[in-house]
N, CA, C and O atoms as CSV, one atom per row, in Angstrom:
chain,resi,resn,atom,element,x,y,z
A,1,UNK,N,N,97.492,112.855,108.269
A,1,UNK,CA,C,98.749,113.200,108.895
A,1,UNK,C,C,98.696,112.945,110.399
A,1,UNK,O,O,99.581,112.298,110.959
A,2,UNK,N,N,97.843,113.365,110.929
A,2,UNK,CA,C,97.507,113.351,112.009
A,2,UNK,C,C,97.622,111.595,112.687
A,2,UNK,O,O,98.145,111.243,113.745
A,3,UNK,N,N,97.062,110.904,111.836
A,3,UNK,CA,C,97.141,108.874,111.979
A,3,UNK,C,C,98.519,108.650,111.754
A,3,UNK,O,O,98.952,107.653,112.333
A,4,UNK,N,N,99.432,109.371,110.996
A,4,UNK,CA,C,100.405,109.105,110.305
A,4,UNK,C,C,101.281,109.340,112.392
A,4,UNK,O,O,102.005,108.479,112.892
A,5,UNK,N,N,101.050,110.107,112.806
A,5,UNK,CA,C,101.793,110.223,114.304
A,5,UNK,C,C,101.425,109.455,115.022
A,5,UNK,O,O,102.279,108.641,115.372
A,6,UNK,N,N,100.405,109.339,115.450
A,6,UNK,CA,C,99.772,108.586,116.293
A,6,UNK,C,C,100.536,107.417,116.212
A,6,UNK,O,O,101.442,107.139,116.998
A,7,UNK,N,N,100.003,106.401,114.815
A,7,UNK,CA,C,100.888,105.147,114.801
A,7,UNK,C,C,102.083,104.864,114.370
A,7,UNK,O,O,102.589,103.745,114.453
A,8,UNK,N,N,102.729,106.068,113.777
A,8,UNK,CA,C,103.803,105.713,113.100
A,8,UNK,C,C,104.102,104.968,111.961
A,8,UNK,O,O,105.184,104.418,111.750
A,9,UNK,N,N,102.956,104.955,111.101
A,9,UNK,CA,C,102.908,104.112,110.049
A,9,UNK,C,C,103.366,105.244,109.004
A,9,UNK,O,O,103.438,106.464,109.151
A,10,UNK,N,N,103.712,104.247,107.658
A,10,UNK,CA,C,104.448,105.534,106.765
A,10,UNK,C,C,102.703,105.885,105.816
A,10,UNK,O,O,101.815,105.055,105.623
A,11,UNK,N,N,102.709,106.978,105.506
A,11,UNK,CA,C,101.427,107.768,104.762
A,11,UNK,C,C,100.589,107.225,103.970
A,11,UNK,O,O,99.368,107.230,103.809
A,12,UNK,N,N,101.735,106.627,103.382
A,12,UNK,CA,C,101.259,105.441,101.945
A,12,UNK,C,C,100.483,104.522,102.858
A,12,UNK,O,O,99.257,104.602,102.940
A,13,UNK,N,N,101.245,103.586,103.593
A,13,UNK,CA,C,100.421,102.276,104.025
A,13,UNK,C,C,99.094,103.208,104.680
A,13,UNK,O,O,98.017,102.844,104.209
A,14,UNK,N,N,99.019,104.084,105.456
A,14,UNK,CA,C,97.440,104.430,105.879
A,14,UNK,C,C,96.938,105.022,104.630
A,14,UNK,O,O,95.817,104.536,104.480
A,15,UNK,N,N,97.175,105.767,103.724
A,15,UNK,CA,C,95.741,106.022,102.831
A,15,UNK,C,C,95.498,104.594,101.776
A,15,UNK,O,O,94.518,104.572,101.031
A,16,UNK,N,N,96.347,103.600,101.802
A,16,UNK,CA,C,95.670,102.401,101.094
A,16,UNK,C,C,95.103,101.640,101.984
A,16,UNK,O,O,94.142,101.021,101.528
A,17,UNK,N,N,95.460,101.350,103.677
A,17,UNK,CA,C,94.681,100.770,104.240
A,17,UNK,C,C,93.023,101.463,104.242
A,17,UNK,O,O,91.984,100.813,104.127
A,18,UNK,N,N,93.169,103.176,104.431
A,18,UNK,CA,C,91.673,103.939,104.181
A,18,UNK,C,C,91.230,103.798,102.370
A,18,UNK,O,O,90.470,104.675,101.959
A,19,UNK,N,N,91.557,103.054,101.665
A,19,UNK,CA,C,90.836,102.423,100.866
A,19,UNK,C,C,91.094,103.719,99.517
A,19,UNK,O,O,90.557,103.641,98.412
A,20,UNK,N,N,92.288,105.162,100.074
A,20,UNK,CA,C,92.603,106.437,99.495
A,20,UNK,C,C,93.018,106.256,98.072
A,20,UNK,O,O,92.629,106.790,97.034
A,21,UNK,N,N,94.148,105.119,98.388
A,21,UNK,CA,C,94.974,105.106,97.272
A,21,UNK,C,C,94.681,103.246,96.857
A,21,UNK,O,O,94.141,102.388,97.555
A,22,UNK,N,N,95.234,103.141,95.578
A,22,UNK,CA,C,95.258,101.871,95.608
A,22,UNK,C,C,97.131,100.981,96.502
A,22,UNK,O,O,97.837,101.690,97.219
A,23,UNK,N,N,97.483,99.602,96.230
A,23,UNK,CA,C,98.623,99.390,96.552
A,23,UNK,C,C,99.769,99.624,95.218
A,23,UNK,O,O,100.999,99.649,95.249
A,24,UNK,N,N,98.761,99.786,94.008
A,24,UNK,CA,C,99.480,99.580,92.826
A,24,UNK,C,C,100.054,101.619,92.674
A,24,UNK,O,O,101.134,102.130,92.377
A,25,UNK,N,N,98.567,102.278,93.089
A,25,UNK,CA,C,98.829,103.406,92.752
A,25,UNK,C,C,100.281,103.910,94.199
A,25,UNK,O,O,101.121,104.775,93.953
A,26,UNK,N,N,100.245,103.327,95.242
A,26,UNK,CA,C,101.400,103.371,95.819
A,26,UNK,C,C,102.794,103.538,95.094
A,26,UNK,O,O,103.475,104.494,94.723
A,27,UNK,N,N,102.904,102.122,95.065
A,27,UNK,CA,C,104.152,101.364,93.967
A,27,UNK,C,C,104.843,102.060,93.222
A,27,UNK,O,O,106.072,102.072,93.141
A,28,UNK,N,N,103.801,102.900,92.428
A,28,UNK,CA,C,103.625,103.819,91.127
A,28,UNK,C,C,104.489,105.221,91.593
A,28,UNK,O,O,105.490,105.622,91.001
A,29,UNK,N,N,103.825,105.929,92.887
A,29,UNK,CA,C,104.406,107.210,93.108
A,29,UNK,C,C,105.537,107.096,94.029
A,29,UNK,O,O,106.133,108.151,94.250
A,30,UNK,N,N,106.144,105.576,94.870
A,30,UNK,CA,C,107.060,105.410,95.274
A,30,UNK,C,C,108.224,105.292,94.296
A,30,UNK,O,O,109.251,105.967,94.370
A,31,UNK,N,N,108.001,104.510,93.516
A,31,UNK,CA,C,108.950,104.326,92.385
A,31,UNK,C,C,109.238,105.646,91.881
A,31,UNK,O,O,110.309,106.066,92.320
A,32,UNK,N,N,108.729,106.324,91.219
A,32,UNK,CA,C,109.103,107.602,90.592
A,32,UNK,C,C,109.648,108.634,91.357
A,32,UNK,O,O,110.459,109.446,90.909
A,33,UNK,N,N,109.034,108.618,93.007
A,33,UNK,CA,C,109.761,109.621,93.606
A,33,UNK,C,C,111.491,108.877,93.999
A,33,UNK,O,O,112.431,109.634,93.754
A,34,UNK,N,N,111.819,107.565,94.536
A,34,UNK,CA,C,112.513,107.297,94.704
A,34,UNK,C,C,113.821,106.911,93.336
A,34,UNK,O,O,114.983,106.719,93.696
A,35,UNK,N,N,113.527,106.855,92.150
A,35,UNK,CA,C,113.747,106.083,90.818
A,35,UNK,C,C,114.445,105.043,90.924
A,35,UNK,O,O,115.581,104.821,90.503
A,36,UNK,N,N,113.410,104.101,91.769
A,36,UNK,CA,C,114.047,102.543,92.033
A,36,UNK,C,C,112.480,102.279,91.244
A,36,UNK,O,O,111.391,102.735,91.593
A,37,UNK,N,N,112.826,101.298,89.958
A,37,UNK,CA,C,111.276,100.340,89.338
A,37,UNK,C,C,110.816,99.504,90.628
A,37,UNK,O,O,111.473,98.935,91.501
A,38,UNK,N,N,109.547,99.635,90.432
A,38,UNK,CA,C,109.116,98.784,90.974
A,38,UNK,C,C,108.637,97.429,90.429
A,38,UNK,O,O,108.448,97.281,89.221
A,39,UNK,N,N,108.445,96.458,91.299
A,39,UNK,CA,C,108.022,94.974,90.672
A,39,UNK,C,C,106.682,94.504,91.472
A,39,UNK,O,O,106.224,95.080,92.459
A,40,UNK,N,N,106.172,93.397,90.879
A,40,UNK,CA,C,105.256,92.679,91.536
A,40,UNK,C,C,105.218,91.187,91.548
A,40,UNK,O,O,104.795,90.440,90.666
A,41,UNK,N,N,105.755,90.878,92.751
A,41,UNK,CA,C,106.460,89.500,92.670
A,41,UNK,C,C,105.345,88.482,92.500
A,41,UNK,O,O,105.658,87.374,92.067
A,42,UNK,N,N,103.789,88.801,92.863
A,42,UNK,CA,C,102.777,88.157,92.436
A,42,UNK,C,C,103.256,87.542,91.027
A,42,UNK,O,O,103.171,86.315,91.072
A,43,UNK,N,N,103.546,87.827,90.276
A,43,UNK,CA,C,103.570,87.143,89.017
A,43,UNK,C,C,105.174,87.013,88.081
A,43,UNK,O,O,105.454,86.851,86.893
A,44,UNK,N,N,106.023,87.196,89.438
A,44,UNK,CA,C,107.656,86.711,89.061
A,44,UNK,C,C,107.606,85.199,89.361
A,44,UNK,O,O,106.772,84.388,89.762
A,45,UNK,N,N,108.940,85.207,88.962
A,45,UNK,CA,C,109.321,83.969,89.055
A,45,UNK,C,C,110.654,84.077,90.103
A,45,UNK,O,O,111.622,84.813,89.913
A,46,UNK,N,N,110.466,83.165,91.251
A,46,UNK,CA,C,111.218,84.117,92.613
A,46,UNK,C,C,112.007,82.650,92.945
A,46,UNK,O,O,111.355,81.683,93.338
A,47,UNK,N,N,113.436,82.586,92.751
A,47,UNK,CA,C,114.483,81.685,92.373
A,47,UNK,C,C,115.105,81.628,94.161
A,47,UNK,O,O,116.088,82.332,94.391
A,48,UNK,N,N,114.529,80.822,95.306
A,48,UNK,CA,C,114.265,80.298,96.568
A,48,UNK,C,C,116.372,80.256,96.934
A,48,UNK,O,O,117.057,80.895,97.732
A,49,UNK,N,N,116.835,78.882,95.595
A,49,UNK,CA,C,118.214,79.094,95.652
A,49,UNK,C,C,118.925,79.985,95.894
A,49,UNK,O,O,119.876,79.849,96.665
A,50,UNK,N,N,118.618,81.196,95.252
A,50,UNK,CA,C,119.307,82.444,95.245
A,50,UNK,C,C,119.515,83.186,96.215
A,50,UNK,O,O,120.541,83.836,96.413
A,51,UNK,N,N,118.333,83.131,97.046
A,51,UNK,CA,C,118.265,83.125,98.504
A,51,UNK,C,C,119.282,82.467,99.538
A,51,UNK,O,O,119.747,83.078,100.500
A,52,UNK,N,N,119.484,81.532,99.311
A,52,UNK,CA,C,120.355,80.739,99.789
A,52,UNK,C,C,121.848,81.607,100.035
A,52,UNK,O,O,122.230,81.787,101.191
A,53,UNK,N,N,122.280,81.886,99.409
A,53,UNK,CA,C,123.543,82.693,98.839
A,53,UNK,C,C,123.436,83.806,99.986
A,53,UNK,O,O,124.494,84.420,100.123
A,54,UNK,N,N,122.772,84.065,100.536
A,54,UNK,CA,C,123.025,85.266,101.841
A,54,UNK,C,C,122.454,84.832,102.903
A,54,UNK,O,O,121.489,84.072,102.985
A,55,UNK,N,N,122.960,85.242,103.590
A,55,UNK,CA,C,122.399,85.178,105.260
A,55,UNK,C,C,121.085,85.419,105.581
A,55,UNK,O,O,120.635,86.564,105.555
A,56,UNK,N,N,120.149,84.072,106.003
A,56,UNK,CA,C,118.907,84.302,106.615
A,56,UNK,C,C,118.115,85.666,107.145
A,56,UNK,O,O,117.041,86.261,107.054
A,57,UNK,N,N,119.210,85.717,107.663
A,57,UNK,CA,C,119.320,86.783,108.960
A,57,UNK,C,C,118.927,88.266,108.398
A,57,UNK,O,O,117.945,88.916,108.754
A,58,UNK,N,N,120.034,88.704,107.320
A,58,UNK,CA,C,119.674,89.926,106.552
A,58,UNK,C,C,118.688,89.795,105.487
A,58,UNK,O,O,118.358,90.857,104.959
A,59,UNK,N,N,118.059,88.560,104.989
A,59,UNK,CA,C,116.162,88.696,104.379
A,59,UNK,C,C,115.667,88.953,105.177
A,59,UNK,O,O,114.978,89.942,104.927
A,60,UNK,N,N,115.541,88.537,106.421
A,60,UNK,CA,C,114.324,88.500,107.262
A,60,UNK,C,C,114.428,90.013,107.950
A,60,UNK,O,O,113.563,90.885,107.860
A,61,UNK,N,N,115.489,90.098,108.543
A,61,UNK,CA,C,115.678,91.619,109.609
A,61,UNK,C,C,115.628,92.379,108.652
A,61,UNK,O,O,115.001,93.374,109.015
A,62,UNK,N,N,116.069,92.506,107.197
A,62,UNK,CA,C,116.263,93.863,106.748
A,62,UNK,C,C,114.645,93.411,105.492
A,62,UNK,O,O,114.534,94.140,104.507
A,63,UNK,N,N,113.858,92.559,105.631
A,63,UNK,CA,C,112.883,92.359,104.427
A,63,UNK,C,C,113.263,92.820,103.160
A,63,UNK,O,O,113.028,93.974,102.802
A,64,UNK,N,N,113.804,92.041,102.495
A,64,UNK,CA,C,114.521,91.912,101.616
A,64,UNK,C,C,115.087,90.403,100.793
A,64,UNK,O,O,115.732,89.531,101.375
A,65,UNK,N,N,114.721,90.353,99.486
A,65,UNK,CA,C,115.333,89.369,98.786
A,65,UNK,C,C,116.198,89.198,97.592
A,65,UNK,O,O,116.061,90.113,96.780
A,66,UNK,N,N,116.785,88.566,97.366
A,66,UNK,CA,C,117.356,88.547,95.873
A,66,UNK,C,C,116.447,87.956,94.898
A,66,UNK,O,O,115.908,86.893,95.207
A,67,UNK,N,N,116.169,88.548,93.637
A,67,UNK,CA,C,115.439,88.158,92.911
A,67,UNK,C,C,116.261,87.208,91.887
A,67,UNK,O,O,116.062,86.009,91.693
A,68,UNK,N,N,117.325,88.118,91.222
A,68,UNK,CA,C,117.889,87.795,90.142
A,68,UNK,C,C,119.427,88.380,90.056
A,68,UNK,O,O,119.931,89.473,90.311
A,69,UNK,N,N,119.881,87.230,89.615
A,69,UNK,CA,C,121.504,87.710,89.221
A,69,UNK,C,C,121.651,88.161,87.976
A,69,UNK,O,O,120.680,88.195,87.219
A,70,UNK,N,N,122.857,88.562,87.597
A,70,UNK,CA,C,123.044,88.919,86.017
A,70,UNK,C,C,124.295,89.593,85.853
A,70,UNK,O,O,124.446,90.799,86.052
A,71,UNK,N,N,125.558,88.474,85.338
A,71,UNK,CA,C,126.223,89.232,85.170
A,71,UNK,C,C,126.714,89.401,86.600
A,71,UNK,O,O,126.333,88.451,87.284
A,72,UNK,N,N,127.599,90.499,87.446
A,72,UNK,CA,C,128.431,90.788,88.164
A,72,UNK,C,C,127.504,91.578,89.121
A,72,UNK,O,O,127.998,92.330,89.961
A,73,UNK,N,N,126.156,91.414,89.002
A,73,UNK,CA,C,125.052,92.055,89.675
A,73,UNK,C,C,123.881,91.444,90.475
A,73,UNK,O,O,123.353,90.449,89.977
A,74,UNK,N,N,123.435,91.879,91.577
A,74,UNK,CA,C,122.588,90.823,91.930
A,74,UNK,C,C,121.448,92.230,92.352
A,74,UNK,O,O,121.877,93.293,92.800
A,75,UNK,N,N,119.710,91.906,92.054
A,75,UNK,CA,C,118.901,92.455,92.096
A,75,UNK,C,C,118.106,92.385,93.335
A,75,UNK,O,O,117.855,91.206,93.586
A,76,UNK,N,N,117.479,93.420,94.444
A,76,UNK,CA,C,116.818,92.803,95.797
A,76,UNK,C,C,116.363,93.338,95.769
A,76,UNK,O,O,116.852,94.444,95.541
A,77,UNK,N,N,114.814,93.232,95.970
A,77,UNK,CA,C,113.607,93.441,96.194
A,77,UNK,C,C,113.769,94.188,97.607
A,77,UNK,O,O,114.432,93.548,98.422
A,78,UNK,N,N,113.301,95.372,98.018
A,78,UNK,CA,C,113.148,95.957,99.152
A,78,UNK,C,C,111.754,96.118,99.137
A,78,UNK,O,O,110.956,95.654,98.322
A,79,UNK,N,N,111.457,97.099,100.503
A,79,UNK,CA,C,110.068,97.516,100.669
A,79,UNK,C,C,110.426,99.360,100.934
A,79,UNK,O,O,109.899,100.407,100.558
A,80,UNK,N,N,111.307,99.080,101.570
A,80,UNK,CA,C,112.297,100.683,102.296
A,80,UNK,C,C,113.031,101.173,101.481
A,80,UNK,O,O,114.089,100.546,101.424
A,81,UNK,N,N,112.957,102.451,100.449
A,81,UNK,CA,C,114.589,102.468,100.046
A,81,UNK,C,C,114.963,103.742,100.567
A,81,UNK,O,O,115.749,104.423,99.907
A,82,UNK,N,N,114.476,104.206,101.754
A,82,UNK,CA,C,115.398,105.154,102.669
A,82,UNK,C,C,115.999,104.466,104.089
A,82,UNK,O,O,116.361,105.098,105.082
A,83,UNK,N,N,116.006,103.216,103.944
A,83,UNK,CA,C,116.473,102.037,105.160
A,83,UNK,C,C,118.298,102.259,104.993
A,83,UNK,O,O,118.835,101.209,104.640
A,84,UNK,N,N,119.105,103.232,105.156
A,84,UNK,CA,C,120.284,103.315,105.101
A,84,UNK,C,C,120.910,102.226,105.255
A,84,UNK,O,O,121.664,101.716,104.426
A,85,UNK,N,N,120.459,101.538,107.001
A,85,UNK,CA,C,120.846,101.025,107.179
A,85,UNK,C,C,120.445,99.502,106.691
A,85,UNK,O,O,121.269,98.715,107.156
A,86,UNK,N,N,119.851,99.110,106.224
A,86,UNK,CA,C,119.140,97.396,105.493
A,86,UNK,C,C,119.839,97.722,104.045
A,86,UNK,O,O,119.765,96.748,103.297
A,87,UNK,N,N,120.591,99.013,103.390
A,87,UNK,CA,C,121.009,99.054,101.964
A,87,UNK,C,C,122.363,98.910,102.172
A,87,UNK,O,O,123.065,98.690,101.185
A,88,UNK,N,N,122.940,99.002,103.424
A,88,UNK,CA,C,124.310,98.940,103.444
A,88,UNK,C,C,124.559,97.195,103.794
A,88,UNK,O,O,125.579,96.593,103.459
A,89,UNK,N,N,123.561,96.659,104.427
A,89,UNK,CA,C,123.896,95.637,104.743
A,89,UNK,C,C,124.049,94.655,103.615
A,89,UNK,O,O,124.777,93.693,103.372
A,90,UNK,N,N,123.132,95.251,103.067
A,90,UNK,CA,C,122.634,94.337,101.512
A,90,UNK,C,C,124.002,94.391,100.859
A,90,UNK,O,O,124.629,93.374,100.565
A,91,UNK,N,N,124.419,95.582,100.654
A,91,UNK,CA,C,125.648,95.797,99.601
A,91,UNK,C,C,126.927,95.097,100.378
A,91,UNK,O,O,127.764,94.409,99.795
A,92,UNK,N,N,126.935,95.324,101.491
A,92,UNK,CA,C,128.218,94.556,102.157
A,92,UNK,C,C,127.591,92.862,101.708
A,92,UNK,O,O,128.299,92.252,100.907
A,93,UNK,N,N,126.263,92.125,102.234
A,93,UNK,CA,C,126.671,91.021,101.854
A,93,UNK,C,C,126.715,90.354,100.336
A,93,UNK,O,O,127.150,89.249,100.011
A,94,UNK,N,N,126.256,91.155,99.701
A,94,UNK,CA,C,126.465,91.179,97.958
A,94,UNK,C,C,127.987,91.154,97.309
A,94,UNK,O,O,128.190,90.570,96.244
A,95,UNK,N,N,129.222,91.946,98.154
A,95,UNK,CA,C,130.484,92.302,97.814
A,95,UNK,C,C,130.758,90.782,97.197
A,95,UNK,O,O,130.586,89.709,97.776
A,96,UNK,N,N,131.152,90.975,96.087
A,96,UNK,CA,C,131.526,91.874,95.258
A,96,UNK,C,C,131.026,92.744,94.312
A,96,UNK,O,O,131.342,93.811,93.787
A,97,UNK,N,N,129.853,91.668,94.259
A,97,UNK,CA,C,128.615,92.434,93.123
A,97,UNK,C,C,128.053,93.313,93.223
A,97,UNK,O,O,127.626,93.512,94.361
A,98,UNK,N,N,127.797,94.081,92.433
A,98,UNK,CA,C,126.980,95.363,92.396
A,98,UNK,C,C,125.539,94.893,92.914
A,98,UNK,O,O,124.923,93.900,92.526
A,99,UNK,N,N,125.213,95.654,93.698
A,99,UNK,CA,C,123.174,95.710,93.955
A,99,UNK,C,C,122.652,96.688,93.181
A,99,UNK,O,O,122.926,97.887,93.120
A,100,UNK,N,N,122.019,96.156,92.711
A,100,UNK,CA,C,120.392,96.707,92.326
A,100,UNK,C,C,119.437,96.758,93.046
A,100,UNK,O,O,119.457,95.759,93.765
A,101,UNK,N,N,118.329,97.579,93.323
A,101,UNK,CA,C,117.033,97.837,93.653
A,101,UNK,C,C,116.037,97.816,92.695
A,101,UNK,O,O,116.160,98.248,91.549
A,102,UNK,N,N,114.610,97.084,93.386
A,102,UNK,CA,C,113.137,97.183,93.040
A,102,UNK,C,C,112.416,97.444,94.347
A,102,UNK,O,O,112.675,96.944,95.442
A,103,UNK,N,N,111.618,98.175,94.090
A,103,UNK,CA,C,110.647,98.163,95.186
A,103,UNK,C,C,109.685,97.277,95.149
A,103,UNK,O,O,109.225,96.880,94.078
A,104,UNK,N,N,109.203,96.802,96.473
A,104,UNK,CA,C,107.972,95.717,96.097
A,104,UNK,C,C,106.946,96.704,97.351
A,104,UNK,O,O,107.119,97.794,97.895
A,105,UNK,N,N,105.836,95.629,97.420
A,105,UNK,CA,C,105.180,96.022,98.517
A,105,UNK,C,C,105.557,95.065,99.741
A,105,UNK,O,O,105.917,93.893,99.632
A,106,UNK,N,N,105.416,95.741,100.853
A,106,UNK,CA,C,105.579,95.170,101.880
A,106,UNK,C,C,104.239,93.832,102.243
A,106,UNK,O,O,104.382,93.088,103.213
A,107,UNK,N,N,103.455,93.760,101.647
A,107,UNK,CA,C,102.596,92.195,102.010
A,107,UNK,C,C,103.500,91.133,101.151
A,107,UNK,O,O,103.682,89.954,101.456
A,108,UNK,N,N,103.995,91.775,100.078
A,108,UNK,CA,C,104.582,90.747,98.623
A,108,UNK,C,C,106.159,90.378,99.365
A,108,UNK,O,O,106.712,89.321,99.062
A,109,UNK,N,N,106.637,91.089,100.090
A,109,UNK,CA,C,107.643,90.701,100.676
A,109,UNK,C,C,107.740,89.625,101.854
A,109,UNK,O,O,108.538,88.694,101.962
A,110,UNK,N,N,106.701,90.014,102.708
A,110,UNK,CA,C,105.850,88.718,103.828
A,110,UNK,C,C,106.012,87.745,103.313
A,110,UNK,O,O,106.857,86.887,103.568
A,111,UNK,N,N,104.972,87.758,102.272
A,111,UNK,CA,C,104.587,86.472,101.609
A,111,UNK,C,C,105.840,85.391,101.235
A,111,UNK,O,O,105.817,84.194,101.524
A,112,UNK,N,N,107.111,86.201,100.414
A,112,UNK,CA,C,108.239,85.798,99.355
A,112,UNK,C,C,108.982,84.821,100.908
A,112,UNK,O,O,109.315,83.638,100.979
A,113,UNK,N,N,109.019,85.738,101.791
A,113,UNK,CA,C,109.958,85.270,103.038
A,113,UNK,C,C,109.416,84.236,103.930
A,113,UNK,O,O,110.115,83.537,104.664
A,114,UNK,N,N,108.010,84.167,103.821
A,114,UNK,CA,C,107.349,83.053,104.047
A,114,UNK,C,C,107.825,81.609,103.457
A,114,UNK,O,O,108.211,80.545,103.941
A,115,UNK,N,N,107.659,81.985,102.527
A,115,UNK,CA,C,107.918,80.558,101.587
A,115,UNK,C,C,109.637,80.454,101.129
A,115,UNK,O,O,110.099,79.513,100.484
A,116,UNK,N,N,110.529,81.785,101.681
A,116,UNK,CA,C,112.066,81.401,101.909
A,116,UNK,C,C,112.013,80.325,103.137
A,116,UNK,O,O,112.617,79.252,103.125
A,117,UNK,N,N,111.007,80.899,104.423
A,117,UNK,CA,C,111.506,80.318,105.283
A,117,UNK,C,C,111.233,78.483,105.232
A,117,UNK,O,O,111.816,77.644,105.918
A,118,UNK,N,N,110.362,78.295,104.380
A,118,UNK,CA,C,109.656,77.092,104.703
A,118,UNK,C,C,110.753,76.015,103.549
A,118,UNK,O,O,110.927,74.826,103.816
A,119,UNK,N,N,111.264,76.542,102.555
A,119,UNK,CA,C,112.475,76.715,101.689
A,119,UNK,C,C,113.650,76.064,102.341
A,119,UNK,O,O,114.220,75.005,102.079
A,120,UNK,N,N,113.878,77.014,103.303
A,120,UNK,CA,C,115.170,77.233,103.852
A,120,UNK,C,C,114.873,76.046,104.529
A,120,UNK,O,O,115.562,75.145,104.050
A,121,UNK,N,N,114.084,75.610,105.516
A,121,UNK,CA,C,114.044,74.362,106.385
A,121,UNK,C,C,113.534,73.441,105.680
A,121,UNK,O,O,114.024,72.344,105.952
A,122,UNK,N,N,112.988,73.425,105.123
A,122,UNK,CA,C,113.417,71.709,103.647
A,122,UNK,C,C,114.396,71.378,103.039
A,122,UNK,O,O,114.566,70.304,102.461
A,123,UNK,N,N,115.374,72.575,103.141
A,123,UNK,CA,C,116.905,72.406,102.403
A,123,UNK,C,C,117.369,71.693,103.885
A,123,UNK,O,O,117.584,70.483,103.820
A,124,UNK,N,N,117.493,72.169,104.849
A,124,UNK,CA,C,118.019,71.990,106.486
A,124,UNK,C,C,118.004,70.562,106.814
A,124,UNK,O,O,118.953,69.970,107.329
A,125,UNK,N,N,116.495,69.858,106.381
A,125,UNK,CA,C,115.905,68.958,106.635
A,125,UNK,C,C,116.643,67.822,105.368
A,125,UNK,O,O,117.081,66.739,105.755
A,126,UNK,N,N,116.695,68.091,104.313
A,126,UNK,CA,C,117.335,67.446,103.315
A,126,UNK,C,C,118.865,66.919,103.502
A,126,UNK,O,O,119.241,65.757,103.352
A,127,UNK,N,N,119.732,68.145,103.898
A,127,UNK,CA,C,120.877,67.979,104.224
A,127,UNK,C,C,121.230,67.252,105.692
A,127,UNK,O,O,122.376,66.844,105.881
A,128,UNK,N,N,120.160,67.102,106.763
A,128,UNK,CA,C,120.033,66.394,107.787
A,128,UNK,C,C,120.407,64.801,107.486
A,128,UNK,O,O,121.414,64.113,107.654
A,129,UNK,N,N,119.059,64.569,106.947
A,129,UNK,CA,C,118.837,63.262,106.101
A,129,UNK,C,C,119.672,62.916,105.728
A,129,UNK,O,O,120.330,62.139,106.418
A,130,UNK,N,N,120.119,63.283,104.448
A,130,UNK,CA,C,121.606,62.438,103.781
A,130,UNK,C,C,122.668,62.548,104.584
A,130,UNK,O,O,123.539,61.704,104.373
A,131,UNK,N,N,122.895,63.393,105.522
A,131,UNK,CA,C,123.789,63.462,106.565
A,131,UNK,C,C,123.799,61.727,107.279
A,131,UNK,O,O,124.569,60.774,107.397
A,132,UNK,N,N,122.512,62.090,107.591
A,132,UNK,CA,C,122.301,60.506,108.901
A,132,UNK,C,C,122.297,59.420,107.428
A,132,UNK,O,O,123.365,58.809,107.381
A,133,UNK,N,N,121.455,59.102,106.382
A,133,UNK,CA,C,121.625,58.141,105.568
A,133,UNK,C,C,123.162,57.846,105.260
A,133,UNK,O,O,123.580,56.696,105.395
A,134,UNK,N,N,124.173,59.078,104.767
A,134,UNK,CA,C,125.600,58.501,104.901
A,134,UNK,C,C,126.526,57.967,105.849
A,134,UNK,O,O,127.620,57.482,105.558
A,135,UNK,N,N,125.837,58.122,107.487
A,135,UNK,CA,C,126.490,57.897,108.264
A,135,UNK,C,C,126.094,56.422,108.756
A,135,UNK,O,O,126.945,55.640,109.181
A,136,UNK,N,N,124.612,56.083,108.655
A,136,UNK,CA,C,124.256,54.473,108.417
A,136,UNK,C,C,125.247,53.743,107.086
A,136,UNK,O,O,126.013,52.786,107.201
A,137,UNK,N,N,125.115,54.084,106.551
A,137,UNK,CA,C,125.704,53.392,105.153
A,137,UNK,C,C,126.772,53.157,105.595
A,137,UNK,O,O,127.157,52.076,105.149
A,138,UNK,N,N,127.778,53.794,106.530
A,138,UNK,CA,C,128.910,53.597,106.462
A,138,UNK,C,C,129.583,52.588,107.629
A,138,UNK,O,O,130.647,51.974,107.702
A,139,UNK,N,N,128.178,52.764,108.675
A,139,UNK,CA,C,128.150,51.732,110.030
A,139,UNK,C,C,127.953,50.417,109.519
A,139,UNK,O,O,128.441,49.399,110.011
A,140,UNK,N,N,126.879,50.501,108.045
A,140,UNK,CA,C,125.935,49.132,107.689
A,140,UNK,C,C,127.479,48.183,107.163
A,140,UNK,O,O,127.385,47.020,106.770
């Protein structure tokens, strides 16, 4: 408790960094106290497109992704689910669809937004390209 002031880290992340808890046994008592399931995107299948569909801006600032649609619903991976404010944003840019919650861990979320970002600027880079290739074609 005492580490928990000092740095301001939340309880969970210091007794798994002190080796206390595991990240899974985390997951486990976050989920149940909060009753959002948790996931482990290690071994999803994490649809980059789907991403696409919202603003850069609110994955990255609020860490957060869409996993999966379904139906009139779209599913996002958080790390926070007492972030009032990153759940309102989510649901405003989701309107019309209903949100869903999973909890992930916060390294599994790093990671997912990592490879949005690198995603996101190969799409950037793609649409560049055929940009300038249609605009030769049309000089040629």
């Amino acid at each position: 408790m005492a580490q928990q002031q000092v740095s301001s880290a939340f309880l969970g992340a210091i007794l798994v960094a002190k080796k206390l808890i595991t990240k899974e046994d985390l997951m486990r008592a976050l989920s149940e106290q909060f009753g959002i399931p948790a996931a482990d995107l290690k071994t999803s299948y994490i649809d980059m497109e789907l991403g696409l569909k919202f603003p850069s801006s609110l994955l990255l600032n609020h860490q957060c992704f869409p996993l999966f649609e379904e139906g009139n619903s779209v599913t996002f991976a958080i790390v926070n689910p007492l972030d009032a404010v990153s759940i309102s944003k989510i649901e405003e840019a989701a309107t019309p669809a209903q949100v869903k919650f999973v909890l992930i861990d916060a390294d599994d979320i790093k990671e997912v937004l990592k490879k949005f970002r690198m995603f996101h600027i190969s799409q950037n880079v793609k649409r560049l390209l055929n940009k300038d290739k249609e605009k030769n074609e049309q000089a040629g």
